[in-house]
TORKOL-4160 file (C-alpha; in steps of 0.2 Angstrom, whole numbers, padded with zeros to 4 digits, m for minus):
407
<pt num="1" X="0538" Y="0436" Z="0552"/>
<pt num="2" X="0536" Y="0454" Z="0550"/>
<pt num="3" X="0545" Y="0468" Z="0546"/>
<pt num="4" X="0546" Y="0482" Z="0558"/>
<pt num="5" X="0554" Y="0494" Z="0546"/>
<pt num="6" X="0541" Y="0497" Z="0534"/>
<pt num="7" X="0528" Y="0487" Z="0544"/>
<pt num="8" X="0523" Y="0472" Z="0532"/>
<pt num="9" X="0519" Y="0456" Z="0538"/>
<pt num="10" X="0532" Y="0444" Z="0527"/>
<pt num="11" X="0524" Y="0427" Z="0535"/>
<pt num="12" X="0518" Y="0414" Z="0521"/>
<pt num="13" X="0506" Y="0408" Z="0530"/>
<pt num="14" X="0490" Y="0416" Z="0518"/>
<pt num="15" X="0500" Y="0407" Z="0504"/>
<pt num="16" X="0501" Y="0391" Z="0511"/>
<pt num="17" X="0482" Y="0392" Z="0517"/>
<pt num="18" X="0480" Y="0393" Z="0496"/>
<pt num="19" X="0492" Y="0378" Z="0494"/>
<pt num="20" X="0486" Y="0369" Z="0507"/>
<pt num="21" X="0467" Y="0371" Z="0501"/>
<pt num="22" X="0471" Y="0366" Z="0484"/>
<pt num="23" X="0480" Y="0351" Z="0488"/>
<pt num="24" X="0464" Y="0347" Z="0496"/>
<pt num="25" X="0454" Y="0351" Z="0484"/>
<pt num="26" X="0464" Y="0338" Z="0473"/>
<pt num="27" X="0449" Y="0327" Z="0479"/>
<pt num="28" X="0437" Y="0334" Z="0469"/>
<pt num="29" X="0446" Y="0324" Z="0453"/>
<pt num="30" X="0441" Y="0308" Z="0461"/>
<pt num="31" X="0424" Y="0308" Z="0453"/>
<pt num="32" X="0433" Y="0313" Z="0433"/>
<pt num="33" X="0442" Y="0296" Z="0438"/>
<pt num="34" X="0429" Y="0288" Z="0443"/>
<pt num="35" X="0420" Y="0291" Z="0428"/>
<pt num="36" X="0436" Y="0287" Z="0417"/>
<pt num="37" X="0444" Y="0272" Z="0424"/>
<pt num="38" X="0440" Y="0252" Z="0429"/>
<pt num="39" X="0439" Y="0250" Z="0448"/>
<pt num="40" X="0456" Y="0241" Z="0449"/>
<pt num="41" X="0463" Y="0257" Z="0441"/>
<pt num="42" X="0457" Y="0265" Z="0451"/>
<pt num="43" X="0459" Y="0258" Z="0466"/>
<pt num="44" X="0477" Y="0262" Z="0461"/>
<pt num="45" X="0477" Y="0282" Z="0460"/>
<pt num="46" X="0463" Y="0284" Z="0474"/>
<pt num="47" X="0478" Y="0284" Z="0488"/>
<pt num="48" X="0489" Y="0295" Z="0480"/>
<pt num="49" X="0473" Y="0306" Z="0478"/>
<pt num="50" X="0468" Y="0306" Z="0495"/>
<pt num="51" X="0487" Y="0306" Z="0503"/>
<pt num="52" X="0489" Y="0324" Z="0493"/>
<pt num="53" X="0474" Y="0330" Z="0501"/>
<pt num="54" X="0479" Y="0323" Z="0518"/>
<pt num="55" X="0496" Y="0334" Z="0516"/>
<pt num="56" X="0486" Y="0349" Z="0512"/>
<pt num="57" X="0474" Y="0348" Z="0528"/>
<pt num="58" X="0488" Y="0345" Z="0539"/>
<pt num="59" X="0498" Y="0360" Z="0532"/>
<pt num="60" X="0481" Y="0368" Z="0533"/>
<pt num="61" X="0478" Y="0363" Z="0552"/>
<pt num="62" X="0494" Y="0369" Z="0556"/>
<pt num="63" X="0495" Y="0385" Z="0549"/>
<pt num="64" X="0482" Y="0390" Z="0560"/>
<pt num="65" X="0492" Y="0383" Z="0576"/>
<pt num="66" X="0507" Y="0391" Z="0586"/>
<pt num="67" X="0519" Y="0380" Z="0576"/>
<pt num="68" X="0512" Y="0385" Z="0560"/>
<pt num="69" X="0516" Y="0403" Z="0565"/>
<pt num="70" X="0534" Y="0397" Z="0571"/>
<pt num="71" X="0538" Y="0388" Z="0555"/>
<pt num="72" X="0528" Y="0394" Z="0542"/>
<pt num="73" X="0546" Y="0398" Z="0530"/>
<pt num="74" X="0550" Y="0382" Z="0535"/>
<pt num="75" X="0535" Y="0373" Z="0529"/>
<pt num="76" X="0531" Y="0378" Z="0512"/>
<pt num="77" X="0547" Y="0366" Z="0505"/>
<pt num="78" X="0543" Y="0355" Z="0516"/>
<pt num="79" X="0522" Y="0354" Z="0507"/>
<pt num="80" X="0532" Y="0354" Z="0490"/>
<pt num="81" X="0544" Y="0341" Z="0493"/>
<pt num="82" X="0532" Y="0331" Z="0500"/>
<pt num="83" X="0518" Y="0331" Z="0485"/>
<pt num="84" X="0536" Y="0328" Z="0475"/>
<pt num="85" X="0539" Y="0313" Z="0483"/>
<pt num="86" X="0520" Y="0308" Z="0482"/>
<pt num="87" X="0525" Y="0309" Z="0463"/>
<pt num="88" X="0540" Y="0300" Z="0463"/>
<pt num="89" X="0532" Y="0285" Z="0471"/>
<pt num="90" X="0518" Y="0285" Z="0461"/>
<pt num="91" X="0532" Y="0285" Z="0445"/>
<pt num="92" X="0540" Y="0270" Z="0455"/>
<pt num="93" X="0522" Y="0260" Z="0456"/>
<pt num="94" X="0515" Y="0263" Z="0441"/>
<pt num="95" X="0529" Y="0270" Z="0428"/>
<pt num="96" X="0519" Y="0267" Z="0413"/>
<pt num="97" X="0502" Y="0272" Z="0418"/>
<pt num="98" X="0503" Y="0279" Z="0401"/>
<pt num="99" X="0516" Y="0278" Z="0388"/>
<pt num="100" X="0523" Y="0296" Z="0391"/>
<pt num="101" X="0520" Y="0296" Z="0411"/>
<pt num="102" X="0538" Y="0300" Z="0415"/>
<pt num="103" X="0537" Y="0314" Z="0405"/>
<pt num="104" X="0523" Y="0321" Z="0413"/>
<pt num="105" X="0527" Y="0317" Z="0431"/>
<pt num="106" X="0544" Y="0328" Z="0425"/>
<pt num="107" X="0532" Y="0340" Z="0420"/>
<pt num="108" X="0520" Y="0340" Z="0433"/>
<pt num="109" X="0537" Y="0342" Z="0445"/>
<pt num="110" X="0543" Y="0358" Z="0434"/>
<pt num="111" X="0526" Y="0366" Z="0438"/>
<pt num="112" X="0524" Y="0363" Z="0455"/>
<pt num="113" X="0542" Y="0370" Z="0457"/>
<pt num="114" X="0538" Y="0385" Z="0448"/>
<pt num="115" X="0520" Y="0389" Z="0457"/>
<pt num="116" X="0529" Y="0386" Z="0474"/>
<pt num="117" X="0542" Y="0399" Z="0469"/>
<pt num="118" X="0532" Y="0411" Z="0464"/>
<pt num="119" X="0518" Y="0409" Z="0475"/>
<pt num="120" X="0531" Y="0409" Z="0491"/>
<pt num="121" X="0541" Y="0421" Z="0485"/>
<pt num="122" X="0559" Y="0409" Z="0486"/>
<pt num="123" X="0575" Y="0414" Z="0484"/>
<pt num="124" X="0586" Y="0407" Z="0473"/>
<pt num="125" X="0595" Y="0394" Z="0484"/>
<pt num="126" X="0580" Y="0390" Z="0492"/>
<pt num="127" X="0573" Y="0387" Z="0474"/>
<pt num="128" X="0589" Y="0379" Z="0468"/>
<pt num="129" X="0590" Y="0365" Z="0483"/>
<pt num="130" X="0571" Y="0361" Z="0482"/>
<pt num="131" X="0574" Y="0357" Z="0461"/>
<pt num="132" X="0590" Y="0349" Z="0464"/>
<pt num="133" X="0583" Y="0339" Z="0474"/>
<pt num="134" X="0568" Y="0335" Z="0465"/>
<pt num="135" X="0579" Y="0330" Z="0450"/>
<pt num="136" X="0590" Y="0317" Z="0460"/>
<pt num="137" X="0577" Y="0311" Z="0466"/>
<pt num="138" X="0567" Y="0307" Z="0450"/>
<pt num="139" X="0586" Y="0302" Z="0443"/>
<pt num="140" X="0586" Y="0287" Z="0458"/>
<pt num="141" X="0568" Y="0282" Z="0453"/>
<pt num="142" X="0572" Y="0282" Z="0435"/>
<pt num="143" X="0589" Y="0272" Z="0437"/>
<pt num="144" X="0578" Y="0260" Z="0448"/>
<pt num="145" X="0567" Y="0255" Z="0435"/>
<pt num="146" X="0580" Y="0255" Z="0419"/>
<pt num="147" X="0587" Y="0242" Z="0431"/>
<pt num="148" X="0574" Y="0231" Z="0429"/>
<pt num="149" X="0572" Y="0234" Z="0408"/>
<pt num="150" X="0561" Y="0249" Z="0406"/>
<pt num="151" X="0568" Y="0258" Z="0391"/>
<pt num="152" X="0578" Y="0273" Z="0395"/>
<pt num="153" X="0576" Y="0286" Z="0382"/>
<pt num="154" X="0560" Y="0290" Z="0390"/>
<pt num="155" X="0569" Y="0294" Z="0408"/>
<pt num="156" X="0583" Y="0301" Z="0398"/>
<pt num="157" X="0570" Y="0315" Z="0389"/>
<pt num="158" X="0560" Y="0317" Z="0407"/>
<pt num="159" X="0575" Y="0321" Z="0417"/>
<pt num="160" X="0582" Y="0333" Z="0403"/>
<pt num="161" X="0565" Y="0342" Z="0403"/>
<pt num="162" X="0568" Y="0344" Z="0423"/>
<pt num="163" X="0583" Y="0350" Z="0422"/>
<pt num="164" X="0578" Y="0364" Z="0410"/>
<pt num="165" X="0564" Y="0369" Z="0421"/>
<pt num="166" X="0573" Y="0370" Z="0436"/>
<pt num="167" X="0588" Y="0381" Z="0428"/>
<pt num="168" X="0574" Y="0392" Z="0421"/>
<pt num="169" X="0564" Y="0392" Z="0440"/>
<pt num="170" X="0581" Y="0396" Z="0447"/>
<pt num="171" X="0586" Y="0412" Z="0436"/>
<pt num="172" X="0565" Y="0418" Z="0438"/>
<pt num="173" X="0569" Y="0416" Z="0457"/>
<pt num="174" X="0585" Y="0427" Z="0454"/>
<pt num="175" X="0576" Y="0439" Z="0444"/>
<pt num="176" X="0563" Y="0440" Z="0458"/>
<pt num="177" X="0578" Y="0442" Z="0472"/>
<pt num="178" X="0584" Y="0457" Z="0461"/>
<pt num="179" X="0567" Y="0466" Z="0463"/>
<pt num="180" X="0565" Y="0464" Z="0479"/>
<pt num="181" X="0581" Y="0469" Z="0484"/>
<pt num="182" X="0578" Y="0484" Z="0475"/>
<pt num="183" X="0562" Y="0486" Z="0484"/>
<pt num="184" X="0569" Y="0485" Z="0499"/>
<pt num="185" X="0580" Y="0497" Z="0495"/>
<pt num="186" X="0568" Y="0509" Z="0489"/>
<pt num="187" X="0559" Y="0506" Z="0505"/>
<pt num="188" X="0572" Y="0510" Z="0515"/>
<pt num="189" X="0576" Y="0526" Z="0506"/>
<pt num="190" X="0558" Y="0533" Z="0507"/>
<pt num="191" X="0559" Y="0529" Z="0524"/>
<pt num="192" X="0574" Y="0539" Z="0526"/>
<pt num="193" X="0566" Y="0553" Z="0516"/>
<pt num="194" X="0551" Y="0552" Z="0527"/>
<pt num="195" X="0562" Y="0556" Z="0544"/>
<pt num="196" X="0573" Y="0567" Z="0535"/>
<pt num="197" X="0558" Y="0578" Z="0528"/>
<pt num="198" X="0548" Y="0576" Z="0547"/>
<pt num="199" X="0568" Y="0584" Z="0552"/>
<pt num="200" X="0567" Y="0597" Z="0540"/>
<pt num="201" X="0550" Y="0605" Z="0544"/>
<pt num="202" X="0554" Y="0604" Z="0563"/>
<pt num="203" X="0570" Y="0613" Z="0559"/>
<pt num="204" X="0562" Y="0624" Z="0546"/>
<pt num="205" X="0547" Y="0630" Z="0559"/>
<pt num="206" X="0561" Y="0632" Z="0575"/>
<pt num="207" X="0572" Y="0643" Z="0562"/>
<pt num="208" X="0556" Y="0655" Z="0558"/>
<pt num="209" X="0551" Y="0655" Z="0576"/>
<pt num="210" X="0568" Y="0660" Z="0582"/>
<pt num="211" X="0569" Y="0674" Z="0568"/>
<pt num="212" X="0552" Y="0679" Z="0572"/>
<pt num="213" X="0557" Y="0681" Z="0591"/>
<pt num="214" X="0574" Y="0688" Z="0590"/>
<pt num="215" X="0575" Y="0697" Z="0574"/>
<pt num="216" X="0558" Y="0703" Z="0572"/>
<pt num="217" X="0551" Y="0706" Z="0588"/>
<pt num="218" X="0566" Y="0714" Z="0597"/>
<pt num="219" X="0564" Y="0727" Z="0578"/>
<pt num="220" X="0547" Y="0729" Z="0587"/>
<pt num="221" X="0550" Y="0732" Z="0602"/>
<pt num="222" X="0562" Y="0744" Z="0599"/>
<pt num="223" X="0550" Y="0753" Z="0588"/>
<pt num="224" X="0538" Y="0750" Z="0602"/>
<pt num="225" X="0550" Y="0761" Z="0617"/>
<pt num="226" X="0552" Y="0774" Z="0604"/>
<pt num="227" X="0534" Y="0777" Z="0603"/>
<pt num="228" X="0534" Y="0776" Z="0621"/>
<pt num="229" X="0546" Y="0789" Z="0623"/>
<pt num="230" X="0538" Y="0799" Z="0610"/>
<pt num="231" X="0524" Y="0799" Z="0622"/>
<pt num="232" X="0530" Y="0800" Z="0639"/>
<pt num="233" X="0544" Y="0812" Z="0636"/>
<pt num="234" X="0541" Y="0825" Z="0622"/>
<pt num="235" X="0556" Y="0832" Z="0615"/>
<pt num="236" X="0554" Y="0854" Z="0616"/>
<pt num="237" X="0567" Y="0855" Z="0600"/>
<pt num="238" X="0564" Y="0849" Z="0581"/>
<pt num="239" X="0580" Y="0841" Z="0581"/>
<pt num="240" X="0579" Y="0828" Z="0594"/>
<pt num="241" X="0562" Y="0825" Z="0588"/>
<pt num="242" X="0567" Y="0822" Z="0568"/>
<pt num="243" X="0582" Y="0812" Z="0576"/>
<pt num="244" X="0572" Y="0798" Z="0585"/>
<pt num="245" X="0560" Y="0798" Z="0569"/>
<pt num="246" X="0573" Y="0794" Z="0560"/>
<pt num="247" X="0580" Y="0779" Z="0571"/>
<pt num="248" X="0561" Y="0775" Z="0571"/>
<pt num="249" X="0559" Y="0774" Z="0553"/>
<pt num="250" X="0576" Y="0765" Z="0549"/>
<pt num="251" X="0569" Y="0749" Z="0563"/>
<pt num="252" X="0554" Y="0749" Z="0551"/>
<pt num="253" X="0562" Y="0750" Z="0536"/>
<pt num="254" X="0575" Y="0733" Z="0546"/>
<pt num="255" X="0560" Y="0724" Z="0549"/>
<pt num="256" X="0549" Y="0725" Z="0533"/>
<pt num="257" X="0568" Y="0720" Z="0526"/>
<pt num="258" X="0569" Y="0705" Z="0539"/>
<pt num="259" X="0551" Y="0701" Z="0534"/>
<pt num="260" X="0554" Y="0700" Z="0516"/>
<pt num="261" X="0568" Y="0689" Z="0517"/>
<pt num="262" X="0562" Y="0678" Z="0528"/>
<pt num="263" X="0547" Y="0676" Z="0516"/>
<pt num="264" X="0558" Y="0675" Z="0501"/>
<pt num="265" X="0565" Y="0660" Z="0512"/>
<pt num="266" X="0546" Y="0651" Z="0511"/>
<pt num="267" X="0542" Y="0655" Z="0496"/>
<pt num="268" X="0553" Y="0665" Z="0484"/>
<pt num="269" X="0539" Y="0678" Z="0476"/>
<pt num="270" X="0548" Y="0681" Z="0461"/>
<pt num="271" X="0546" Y="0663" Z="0456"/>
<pt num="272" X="0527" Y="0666" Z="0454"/>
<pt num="273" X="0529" Y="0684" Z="0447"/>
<pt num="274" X="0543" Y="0683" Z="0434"/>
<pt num="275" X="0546" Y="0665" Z="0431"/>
<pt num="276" X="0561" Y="0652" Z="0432"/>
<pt num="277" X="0576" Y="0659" Z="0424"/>
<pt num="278" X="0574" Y="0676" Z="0436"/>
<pt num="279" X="0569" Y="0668" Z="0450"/>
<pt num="280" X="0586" Y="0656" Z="0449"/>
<pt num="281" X="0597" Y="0670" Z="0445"/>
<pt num="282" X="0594" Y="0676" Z="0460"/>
<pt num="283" X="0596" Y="0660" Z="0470"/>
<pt num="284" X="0613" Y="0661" Z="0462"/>
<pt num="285" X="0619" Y="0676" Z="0465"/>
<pt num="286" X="0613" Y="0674" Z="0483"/>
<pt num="287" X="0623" Y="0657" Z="0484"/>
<pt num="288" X="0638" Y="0666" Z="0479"/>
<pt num="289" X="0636" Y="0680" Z="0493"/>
<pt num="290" X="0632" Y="0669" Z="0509"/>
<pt num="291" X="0643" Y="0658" Z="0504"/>
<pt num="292" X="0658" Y="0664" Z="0498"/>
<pt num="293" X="0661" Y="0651" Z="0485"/>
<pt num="294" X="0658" Y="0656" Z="0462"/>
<pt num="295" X="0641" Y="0650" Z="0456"/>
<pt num="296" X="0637" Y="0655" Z="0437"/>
<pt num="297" X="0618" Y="0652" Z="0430"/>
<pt num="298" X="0616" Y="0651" Z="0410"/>
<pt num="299" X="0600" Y="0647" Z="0402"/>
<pt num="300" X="0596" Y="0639" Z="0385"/>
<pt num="301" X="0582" Y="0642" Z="0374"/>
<pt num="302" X="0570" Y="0638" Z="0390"/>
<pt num="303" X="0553" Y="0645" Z="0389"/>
<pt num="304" X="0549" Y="0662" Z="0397"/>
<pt num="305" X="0534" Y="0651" Z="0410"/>
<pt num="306" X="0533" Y="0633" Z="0412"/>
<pt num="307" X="0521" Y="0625" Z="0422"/>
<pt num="308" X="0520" Y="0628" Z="0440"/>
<pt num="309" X="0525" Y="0612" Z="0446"/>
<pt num="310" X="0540" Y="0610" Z="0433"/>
<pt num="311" X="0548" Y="0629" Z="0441"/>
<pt num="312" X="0544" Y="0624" Z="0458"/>
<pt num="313" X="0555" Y="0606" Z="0456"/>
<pt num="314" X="0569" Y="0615" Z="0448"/>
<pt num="315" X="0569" Y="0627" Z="0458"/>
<pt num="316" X="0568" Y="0615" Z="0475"/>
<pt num="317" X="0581" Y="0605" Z="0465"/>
<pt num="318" X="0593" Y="0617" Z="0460"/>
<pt num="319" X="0591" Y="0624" Z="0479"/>
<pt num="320" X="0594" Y="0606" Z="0486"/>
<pt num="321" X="0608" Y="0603" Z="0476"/>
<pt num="322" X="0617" Y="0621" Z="0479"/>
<pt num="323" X="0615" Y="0617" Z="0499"/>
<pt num="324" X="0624" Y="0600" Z="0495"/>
<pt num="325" X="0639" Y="0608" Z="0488"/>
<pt num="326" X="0640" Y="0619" Z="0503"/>
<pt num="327" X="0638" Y="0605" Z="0515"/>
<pt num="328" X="0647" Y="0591" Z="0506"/>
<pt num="329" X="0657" Y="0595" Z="0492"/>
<pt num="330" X="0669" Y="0608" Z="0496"/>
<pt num="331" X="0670" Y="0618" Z="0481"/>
<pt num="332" X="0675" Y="0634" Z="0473"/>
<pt num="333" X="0665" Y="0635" Z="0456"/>
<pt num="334" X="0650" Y="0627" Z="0453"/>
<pt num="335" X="0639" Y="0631" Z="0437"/>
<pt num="336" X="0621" Y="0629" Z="0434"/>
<pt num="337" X="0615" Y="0627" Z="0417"/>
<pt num="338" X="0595" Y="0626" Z="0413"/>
<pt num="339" X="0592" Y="0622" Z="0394"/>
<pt num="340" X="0576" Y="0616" Z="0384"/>
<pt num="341" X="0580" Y="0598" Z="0376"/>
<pt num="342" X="0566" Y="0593" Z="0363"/>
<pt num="343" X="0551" Y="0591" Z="0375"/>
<pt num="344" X="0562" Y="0591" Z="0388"/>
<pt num="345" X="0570" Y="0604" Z="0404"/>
<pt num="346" X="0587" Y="0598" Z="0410"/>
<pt num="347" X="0596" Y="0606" Z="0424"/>
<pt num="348" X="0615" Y="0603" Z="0428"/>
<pt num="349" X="0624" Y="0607" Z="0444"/>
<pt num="350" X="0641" Y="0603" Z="0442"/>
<pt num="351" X="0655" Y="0609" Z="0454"/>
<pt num="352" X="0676" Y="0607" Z="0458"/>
<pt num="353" X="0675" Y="0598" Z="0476"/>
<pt num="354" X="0679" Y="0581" Z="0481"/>
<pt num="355" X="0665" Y="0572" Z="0471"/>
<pt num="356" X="0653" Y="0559" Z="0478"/>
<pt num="357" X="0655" Y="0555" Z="0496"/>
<pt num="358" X="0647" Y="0538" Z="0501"/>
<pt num="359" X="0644" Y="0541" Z="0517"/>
<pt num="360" X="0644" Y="0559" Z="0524"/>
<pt num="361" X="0649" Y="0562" Z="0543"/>
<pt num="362" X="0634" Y="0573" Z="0549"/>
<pt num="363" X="0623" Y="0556" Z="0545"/>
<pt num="364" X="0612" Y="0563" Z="0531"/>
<pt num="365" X="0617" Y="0548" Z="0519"/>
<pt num="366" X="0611" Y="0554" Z="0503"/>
<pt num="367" X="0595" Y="0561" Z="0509"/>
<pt num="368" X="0595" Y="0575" Z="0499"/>
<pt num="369" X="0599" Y="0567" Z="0484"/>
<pt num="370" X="0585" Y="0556" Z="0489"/>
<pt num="371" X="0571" Y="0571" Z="0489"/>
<pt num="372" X="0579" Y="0578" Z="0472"/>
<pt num="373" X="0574" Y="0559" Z="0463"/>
<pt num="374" X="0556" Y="0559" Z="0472"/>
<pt num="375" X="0553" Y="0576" Z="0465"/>
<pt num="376" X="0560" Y="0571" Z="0449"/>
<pt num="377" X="0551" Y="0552" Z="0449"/>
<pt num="378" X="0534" Y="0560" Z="0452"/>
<pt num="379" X="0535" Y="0572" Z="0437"/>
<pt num="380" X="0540" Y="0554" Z="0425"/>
<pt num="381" X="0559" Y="0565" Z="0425"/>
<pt num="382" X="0576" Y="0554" Z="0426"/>
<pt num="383" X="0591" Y="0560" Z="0438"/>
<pt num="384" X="0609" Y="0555" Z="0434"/>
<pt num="385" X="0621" Y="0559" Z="0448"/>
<pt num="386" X="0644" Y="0555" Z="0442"/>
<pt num="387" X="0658" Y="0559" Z="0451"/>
<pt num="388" X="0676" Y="0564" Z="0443"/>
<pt num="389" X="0683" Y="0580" Z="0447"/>
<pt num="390" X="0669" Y="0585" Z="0458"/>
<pt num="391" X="0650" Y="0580" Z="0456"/>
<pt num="392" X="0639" Y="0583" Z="0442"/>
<pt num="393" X="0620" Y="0581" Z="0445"/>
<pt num="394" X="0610" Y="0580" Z="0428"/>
<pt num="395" X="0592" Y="0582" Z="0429"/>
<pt num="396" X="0577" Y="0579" Z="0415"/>
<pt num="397" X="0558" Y="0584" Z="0416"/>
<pt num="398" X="0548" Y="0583" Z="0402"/>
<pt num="399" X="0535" Y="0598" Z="0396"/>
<pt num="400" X="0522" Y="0597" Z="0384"/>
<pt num="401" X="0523" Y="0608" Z="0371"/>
<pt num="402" X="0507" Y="0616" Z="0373"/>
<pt num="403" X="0510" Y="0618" Z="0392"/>
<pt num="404" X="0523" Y="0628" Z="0390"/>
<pt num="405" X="0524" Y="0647" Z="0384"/>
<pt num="406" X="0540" Y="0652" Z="0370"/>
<pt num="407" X="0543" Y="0671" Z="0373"/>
């Protein structure tokens, strides 16, 4: 079975080929008995030897087959429950092979419950039934032969020690369920993150293009007729002549204007000539203009430079989170606080609007909150996201000491 969102192949069949080949290789005891035991003894284990082999080739064969491929979630309780029923026959045959044998058959039970859980990756029911019924079975077998005067205490111990393995099996198989829920999960965010971030640069490279086209290139062609006129059509007075300079000289000076804000846009140079704190000031105040809604930036005791990648985060963070508010929140305040915490930077958007909406209408279902935690989770940070009277975004990077320059 495979997984076309994140393109894993989920089949067990690799981990029933392991099963499956050390069943089989369950054979190679044979000569340790050999050695060990009379011939009539044996003669006793041999088929029980060769019958958990047998199981394993089949399972083996058919892995390898069209119905293997079918059925391969199918088949690894089905290879369990048969070696457990090997087991329990060989209890009912021989119960006291030696004087703790139920015990060890229990034993031998918990294991095989507890490697096929792991090594198939079971959910919890699945893990549940198969040990449920691994203990009514061994319960049936044991009633059976205290029927016929076998002590019970033994049976009593064995059944106990079952049932402890298969509780503990069950809440590891939960445990497991948890992770890879959450795997999943994670998955399914970065996959989000992935098309969101494909989305954005398109967006990004048609909104420089059409600024390119519209903005800068008719400043230029305007300049360009000017020149043109200057050429073709001299004007005989000073006047005329300083007039259309001027008009010249005012689409230069829109233009270099229109390029400088379009590369502050890219890449904000202030960030890399005067540090954070400046460089966030001014995202702020330029928030508050486009946008019409009260942004205030304060700063404690946070080093004059960090490292480069520590101001680029919060600065992509504080950006990304201020262009949430405006698309989401429906604010009138928001406040951005920046203070140094031990070896630590934390950065706190907080704003008056609705609060956290689960699931916004323009379909971007948290995907900006999901860029700010991969920013953060590659620099080892931590991102704590409430909701009361508006949202209040909490973000923390840690700075070595030395890295970073006190003024």
């Amino acid at each position: 079975m495979a997984d076309d969102r994140h393109g894993a192949d989920l089949s067990p069949r690799p981990q029933l080929r392991i099963a499956a080949l050390l069943a089989v290789l369950t054979l190679l005891f044979m000569p340790l008995q050999a050695y060990y035991l009379e011939p009539a003894a044996l003669l006793k284990v041999a088929p029980f030897y060769v019958f958990a082999a047998a199981l394993g080739g089949l399972l083996l064969v058919l892995t390898y087959t069209a119905l293997g491929v079918r059925y391969a979630q199918e088949l690894s309780p089905l290879f369990a429950l048969g070696l457990t029923a090997e087991m329990l026959l060989y209890l009912y045959l021989e119960p006291y092979a030696t004087p703790t044998y139920p015990a060890i058959v229990a034993n031998l039970m918990t294991c095989l419950l507890m490697g096929t859980t792991v090594l198939f990756a079971w959910p919890t029911w699945r893990a549940i039934l198969s040990g449920s019924l691994m203990v009514a079975g061994f319960a049936v077998v044991a009633a059976i032969l205290t029927s016929r005067g076998l002590p019970t205490a033994p049976f009593g111990l064995a059944i106990g020690s079952l049932v402890a393995g298969v509780v503990t099996v069950a809440a590891s198989a939960r445990v497991m369920d948890r992770f890879r829920a959450s795997l999943a999960q994670r998955q399914d965010e970065l996959a989000a993150f992935s098309t969101r971030l494909m989305s954005v640069h398109e967006e990004e490279r048609r909104r420089v293009a059409r600024e390119l086209h519209e903005e800068l290139g008719s400043s230029l062609t305007a300049i360009l007729s000017y020149l043109w006129l200057f050429d073709r059509h001299r004007p005989e007075d000073v006047e005329t002549l300083q007039s259309r300079a001027a008009d010249a000289r005012r689409l230069v000076a829109k233009t270099i204007a229109e390029m400088r804000e379009l590369s502050q846009d890219l890449r904000p140079s202030a960030l890399d000539d005067y540090g954070l704190l400046p460089s966030l000031d001014s995202q702020v105040k330029t928030f508050t203009e486009r946008h019409g809604i009260v942004a205030t930036f304060s700063a404690a005791g946070v080093p004059e430079r960090l490292p480069a990648d520590i101001e680029t985060a919060v600065y992509r963070i504080t950006q990304e989170a201020l262009t949430n508010v405006v698309r989401h929140a429906g604010a009138r305040h928001v406040r951005v606080v920046l203070a140094a915490v031990g070896d630590e930077i934390e950065l706190e958007v907080e704003d008056d609007g609705v609060g956290i909406v689960t699931k916004p209408k323009n379909g971007d279902a948290g995907t900006g909150l999901i860029g700010i935690r991969e920013r953060v989770r590659a620099l080892g940070g931590s991102v704590a996201l409430t909701s009361g009277s508006g949202a209040h975004l909490r973000v923390r990077l840690p700075v070595a000491g030395k890295r970073a320059m006190r003024a």
